[in-house]
N, C-alpha and C positions, 0 to 999 in steps of 0.2 A: 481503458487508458491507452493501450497500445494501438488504437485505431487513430488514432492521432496522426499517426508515422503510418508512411506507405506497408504496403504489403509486404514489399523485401525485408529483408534481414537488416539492421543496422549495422553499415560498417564500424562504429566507436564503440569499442569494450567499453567504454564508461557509460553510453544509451542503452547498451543492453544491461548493462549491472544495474542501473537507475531503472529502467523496465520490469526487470523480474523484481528490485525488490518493492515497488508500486505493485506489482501485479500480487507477487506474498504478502503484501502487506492489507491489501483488500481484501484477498481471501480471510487474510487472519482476523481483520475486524469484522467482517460479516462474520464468522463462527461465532467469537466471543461475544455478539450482540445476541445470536440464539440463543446463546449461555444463561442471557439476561434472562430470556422469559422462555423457563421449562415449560414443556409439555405437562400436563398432570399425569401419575401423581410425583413425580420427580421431585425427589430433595429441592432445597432452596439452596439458590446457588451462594458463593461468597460473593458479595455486590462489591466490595472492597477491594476482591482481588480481579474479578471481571472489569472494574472499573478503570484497575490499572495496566488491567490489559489492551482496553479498550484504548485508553490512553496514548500508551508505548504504540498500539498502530498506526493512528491519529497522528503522531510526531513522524512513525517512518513513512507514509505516506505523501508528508508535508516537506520531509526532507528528499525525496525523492522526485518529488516534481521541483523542489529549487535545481536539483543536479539537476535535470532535463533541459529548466527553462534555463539556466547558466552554460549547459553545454548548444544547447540550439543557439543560442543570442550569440556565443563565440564564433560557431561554424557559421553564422548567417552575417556575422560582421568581415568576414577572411575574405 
């Protein structure tokens, strides 16, 4: 996600807040999707509660690219 944006540092505390929590929020959904399917012979996970993990990423992910694309369409219209 963050290759999108040059190499520099972004100057807007709201594109790096929007950044790390996209960047946390894929980490966290790629975990919770291992979650889904253990290695053997590993207990059987709770599908229920993975699911609503899976979820809760899925939405911070989604809302972190609207703050992106809202902050870049402001700066790009200035």
């Amino acid at each position: 996600p963050a290759s999108v944006f040059p190499p520099q540092k972004p100057k807007s505390e709201l594109v790096r807040t929007s950044l790390r929590l996209l960047t946390s929020s894929a980490y966290r959904l790629q975990s919770e999707c291992r979650k889904a399917l253990p290695a053997e012979p590993s207990p059987a996970p709770d599908i229920q509660l993975v699911t609503q993990q899976v979820i809760q990423c899925a939405y911070d992910i989604a809302k972190a690219a609207k703050q992106l694309v809202t902050i870049t369409t402001k700066e790009n219209n200035n």
